[in-house]
GUBANU-835154 format. One line per 2 residues: number of its first residue (from 1); their letters; for each residue x, y, z of N, C-alpha, C, O. Coordinates in nm, 4 decimals. Example, Ala and Ser with C-alpha at 12.3 -4.5 7.8 and 13.67 -1.06 7.14 Angstrom:
1	AS	1.3190/-0.5690/0.7800/1.2300/-0.4500/0.7800/1.3200/-0.3300/0.7800/1.4236/-0.3319/0.8465; 1.2850/-0.2250/0.7080/1.3670/-0.1060/0.7140/1.2900/0.0030/0.7870/1.3409/0.1138/0.8039
//
This chain:
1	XX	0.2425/0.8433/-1.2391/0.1516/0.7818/-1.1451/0.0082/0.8087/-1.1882/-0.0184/0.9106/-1.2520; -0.0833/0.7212/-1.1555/-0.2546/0.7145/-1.1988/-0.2654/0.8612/-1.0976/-0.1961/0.9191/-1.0139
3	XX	-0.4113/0.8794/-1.1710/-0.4697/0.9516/-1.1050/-0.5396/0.9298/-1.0153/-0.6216/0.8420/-1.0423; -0.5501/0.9854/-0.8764/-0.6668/0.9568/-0.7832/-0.7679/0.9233/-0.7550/-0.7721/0.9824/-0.6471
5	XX	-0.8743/0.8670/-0.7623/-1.0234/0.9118/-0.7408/-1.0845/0.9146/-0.6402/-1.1109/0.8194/-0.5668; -1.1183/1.0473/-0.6253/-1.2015/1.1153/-0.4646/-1.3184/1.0396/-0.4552/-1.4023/1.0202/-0.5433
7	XX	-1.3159/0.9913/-0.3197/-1.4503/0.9221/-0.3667/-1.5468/1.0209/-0.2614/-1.6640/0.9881/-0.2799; -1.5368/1.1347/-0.1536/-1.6328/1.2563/-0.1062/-1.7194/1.1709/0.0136/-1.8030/1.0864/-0.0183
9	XX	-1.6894/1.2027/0.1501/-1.7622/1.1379/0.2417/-1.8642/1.2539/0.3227/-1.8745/1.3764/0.3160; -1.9135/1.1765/0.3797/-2.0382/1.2976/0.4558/-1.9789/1.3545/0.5722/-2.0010/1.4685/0.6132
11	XX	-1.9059/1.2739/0.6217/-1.8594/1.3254/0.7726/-1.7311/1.4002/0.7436/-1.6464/1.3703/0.6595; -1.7310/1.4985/0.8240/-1.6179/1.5776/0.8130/-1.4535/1.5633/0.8345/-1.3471/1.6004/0.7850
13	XX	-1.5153/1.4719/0.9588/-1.3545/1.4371/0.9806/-1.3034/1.3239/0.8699/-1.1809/1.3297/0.8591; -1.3625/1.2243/0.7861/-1.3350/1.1433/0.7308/-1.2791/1.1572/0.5956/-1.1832/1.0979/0.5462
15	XX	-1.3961/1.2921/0.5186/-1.3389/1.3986/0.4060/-1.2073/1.4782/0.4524/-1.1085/1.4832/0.3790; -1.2115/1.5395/0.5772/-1.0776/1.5696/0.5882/-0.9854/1.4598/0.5736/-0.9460/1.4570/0.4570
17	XX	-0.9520/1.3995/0.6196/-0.8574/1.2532/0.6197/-0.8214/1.2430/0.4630/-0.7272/1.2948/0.4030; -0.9221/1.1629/0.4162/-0.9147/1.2066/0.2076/-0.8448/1.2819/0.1809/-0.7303/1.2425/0.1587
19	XX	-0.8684/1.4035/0.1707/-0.8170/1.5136/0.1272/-0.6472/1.5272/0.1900/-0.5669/1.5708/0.1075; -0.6076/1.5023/0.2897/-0.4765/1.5030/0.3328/-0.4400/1.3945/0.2861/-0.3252/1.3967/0.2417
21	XX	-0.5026/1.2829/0.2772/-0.3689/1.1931/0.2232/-0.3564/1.1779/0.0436/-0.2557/1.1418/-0.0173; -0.4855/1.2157/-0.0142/-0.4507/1.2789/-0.1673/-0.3752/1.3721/-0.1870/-0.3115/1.3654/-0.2921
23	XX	-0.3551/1.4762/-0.1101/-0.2723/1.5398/-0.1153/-0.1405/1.5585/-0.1059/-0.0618/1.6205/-0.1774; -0.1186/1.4586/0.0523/0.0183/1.4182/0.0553/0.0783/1.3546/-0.0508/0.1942/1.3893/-0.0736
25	XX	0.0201/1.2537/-0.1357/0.0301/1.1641/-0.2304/0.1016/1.2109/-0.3014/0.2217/1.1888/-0.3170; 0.0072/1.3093/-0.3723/0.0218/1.3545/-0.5096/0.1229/1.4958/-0.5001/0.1353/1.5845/-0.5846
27	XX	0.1831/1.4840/-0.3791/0.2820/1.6010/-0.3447/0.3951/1.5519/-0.3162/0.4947/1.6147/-0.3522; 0.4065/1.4584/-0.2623/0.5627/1.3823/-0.2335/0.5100/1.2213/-0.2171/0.4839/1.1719/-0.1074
29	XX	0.5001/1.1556/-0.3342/0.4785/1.0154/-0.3313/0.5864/0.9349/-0.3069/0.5663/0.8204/-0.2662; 0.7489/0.9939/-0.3331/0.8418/0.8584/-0.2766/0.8523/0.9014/-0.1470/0.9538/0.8574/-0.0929
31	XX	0.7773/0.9789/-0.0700/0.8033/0.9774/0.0480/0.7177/0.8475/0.0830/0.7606/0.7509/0.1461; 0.5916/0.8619/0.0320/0.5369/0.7289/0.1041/0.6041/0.6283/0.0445/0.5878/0.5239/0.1076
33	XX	0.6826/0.6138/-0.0639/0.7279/0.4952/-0.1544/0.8780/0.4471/-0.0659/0.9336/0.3397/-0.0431; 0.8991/0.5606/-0.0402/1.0270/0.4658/0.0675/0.9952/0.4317/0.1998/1.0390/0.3347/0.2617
35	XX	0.9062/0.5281/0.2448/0.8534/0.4433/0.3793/0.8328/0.3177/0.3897/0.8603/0.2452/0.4853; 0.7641/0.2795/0.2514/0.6923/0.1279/0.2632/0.7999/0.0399/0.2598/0.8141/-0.0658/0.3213
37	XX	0.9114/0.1232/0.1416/1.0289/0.0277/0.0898/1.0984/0.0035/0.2389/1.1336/-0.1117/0.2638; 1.1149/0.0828/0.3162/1.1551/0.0635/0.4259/1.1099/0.0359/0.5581/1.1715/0.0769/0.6565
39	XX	0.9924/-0.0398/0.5665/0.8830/-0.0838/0.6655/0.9688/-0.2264/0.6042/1.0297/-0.2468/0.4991; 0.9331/-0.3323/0.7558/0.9994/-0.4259/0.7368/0.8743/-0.5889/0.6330/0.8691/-0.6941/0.5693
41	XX	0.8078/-0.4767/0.6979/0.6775/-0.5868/0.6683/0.6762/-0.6428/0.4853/0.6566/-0.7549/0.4386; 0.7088/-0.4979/0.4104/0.7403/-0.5263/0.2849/0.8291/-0.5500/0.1727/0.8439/-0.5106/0.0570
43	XX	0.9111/-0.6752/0.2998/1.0305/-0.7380/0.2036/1.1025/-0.6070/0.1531/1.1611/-0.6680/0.0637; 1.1402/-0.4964/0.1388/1.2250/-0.3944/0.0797/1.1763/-0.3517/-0.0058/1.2494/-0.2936/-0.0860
45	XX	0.9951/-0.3591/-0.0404/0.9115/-0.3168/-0.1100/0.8617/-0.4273/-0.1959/0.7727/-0.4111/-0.2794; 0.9076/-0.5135/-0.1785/0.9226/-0.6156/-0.2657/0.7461/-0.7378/-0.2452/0.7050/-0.8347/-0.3091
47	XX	0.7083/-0.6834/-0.1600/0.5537/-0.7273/-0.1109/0.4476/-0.6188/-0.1117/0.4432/-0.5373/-0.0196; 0.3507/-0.6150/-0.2265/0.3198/-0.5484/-0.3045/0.1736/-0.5296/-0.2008/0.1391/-0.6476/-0.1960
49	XX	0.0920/-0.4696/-0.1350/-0.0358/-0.4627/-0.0399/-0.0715/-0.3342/0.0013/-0.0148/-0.2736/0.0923; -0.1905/-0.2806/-0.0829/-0.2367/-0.1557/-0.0575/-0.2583/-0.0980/0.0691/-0.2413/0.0192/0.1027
51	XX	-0.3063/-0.2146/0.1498/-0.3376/-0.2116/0.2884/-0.2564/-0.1923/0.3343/-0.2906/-0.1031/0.4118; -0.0937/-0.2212/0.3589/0.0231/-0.1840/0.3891/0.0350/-0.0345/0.3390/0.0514/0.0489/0.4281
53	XX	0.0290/0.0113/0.2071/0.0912/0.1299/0.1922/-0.0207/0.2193/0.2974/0.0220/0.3101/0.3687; -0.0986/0.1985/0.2965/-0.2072/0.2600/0.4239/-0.1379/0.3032/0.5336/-0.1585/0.4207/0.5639
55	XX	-0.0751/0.2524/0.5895/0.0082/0.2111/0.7106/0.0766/0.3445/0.7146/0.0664/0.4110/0.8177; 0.1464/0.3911/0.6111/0.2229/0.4813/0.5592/0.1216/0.6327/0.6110/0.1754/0.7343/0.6549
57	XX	0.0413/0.6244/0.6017/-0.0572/0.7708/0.6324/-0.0857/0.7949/0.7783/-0.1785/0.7367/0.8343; 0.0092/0.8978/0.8532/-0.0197/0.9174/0.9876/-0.1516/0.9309/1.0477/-0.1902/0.9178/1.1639
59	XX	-0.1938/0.9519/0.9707/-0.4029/0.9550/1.0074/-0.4206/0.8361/1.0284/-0.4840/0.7867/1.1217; -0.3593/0.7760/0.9326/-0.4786/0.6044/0.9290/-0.3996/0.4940/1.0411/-0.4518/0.3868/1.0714
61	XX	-0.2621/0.5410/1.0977/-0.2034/0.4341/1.1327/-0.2330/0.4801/1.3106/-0.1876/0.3981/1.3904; -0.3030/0.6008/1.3704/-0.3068/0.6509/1.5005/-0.2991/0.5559/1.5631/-0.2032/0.5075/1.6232
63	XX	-0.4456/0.5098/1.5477/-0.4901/0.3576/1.6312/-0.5908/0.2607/1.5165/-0.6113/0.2743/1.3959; -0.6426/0.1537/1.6236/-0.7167/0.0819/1.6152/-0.8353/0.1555/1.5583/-0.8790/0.1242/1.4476
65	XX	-0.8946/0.2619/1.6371/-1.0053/0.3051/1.5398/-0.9878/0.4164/1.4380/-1.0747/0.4388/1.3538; -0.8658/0.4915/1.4467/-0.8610/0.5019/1.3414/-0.8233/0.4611/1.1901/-0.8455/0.5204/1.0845
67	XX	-0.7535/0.3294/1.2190/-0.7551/0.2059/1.1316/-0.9024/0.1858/1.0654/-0.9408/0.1842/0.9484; -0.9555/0.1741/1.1660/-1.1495/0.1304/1.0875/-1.2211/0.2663/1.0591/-1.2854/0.2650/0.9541
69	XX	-1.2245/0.3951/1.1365/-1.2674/0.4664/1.0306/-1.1812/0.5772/0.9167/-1.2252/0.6739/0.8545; -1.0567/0.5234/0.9204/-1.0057/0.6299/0.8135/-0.9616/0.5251/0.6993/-0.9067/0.5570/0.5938
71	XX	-1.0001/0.3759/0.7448/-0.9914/0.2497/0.6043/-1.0266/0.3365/0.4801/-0.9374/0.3820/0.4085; -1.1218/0.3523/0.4629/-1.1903/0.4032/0.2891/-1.1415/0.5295/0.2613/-1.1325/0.5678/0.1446
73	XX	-1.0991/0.6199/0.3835/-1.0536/0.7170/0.2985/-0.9395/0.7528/0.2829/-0.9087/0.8685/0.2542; -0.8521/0.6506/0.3007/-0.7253/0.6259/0.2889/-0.6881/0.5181/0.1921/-0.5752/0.5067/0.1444
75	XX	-0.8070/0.4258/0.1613/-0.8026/0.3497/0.0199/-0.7449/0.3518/-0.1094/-0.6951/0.2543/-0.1656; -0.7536/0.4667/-0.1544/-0.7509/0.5109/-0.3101/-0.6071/0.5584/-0.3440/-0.5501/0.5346/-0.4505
77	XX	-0.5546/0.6302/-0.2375/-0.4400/0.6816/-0.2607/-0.3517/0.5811/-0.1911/-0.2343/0.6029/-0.2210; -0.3667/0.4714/-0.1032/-0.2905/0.3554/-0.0977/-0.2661/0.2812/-0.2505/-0.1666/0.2338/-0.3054
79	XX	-0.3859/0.2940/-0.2834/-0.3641/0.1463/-0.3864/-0.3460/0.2040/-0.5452/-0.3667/0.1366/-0.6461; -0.2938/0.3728/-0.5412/-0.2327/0.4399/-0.6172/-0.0513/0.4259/-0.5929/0.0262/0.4807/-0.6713
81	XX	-0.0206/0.3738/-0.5163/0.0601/0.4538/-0.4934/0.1407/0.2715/-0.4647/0.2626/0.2545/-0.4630; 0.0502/0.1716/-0.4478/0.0872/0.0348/-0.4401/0.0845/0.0066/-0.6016/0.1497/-0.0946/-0.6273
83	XX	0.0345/0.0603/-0.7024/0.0085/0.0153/-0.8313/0.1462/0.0710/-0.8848/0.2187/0.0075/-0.9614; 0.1737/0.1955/-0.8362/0.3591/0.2612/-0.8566/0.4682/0.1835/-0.8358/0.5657/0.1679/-0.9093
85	XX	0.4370/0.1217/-0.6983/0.5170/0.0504/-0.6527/0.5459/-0.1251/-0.7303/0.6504/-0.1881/-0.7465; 0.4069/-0.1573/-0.7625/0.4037/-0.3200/-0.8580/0.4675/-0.2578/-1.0084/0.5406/-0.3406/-1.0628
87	XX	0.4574/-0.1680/-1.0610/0.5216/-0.1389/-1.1829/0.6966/-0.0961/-1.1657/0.7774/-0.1384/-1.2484; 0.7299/-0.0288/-1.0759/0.8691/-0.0243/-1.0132/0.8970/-0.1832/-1.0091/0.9244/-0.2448/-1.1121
89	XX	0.8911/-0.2247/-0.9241/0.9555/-0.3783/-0.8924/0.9081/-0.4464/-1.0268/1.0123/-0.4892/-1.0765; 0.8181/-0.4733/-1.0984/0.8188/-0.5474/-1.2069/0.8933/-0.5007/-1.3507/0.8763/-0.5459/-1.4640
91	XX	0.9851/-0.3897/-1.3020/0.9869/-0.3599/-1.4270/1.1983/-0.3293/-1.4018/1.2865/-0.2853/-1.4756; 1.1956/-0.3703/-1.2922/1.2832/-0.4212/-1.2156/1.3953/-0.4883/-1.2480/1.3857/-0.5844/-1.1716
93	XX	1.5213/-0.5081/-1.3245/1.5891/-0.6444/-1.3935/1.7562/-0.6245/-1.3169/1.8514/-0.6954/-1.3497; 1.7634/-0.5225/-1.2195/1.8713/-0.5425/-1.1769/1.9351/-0.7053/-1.1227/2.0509/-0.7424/-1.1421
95	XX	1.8607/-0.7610/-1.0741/1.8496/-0.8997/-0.9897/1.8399/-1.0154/-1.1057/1.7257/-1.0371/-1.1463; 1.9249/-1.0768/-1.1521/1.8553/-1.2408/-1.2455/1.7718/-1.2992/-1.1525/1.6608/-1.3481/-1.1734
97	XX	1.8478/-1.2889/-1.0217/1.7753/-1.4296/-0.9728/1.6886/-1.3991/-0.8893/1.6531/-1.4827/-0.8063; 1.6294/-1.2598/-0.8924/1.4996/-1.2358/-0.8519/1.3590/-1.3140/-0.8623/1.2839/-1.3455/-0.7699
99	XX	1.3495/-1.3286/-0.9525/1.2092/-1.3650/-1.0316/1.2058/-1.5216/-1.0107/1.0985/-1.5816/-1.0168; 1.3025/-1.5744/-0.9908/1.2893/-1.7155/-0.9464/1.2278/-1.7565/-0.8220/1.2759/-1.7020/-0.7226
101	XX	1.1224/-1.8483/-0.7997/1.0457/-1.8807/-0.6759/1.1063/-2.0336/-0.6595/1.1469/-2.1280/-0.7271; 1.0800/-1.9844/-0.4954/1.1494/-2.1022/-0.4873/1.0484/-2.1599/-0.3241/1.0395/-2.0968/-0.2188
103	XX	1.0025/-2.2600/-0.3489/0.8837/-2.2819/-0.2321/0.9485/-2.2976/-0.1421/1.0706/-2.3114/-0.1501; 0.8677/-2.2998/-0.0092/0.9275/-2.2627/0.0971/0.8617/-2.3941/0.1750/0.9235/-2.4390/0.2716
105	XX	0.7493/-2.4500/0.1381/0.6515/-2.5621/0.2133/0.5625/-2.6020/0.1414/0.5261/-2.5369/0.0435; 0.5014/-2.7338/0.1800/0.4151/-2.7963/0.0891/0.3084/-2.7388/0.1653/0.3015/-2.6938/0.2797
107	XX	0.2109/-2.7551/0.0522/0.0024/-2.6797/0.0772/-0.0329/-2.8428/0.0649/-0.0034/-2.9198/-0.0264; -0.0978/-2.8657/0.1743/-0.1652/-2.9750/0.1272/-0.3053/-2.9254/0.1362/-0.3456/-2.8448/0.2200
109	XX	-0.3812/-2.9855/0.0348/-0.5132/-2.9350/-0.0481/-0.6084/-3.0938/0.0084/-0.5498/-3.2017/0.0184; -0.7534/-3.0773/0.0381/-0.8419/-3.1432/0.0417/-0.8398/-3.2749/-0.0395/-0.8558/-3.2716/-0.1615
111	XX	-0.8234/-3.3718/0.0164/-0.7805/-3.5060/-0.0492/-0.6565/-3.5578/-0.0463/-0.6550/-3.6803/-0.0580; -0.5368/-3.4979/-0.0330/-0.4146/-3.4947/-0.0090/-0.3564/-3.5694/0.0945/-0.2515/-3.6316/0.0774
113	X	-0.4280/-3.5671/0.2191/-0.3713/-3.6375/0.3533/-0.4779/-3.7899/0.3633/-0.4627/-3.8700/0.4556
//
């Protein structure tokens, strides 16, 4: 797995926050890696969104505000730990018929109708 990068906030409670979820990370990462795999939101992990693995950090998921102020410092080690997760599934070949897309609805685009 990448390495972290701290990015050091002024407020205390927010550096604390950082610091626990780098830590958690980089101490038991398939814990957050199966959480996500097992949150319904991400297809069986299979929907790749940093912002989701966020979700995963009991700090950041309390509430509503702590959604908005523990966003950034819960950033880095989400989208560490979502970059684990896009190299797992892409590297992935149990499934043939995985990788096949198959649309679900037409986009109609500006000029179209």
């Amino acid at each position: 797995m990448e390495q972290i990068k701290q990015i050091s906030f002024a407020e205390n409670d927010r550096q604390k926050v950082e610091d626990e979820v780098i830590f958690a990370d980089q101490n038991d990462p398939e814990k957050f890696i199966q959480r996500y795999i097992d949150d319904p939101r991400s297809f069986d992990g299979n929907y790749i969104y940093a912002d989701l693995f966020k979700e995963q950090f009991d700090q950041y998921r309390e509430s509503k505000e702590s959604r908005n102020r523990y966003n950034s410092p819960a950033h880095n080690a989400a989208a560490v730990l979502a970059s684990e997760q896009y190299r797992r599934v892409t590297a992935n070949r149990s499934d043939a018929e995985r990788d096949n897309i198959e649309p679900t609805r037409r986009h109609y685009w500006v000029g179209d109708i």
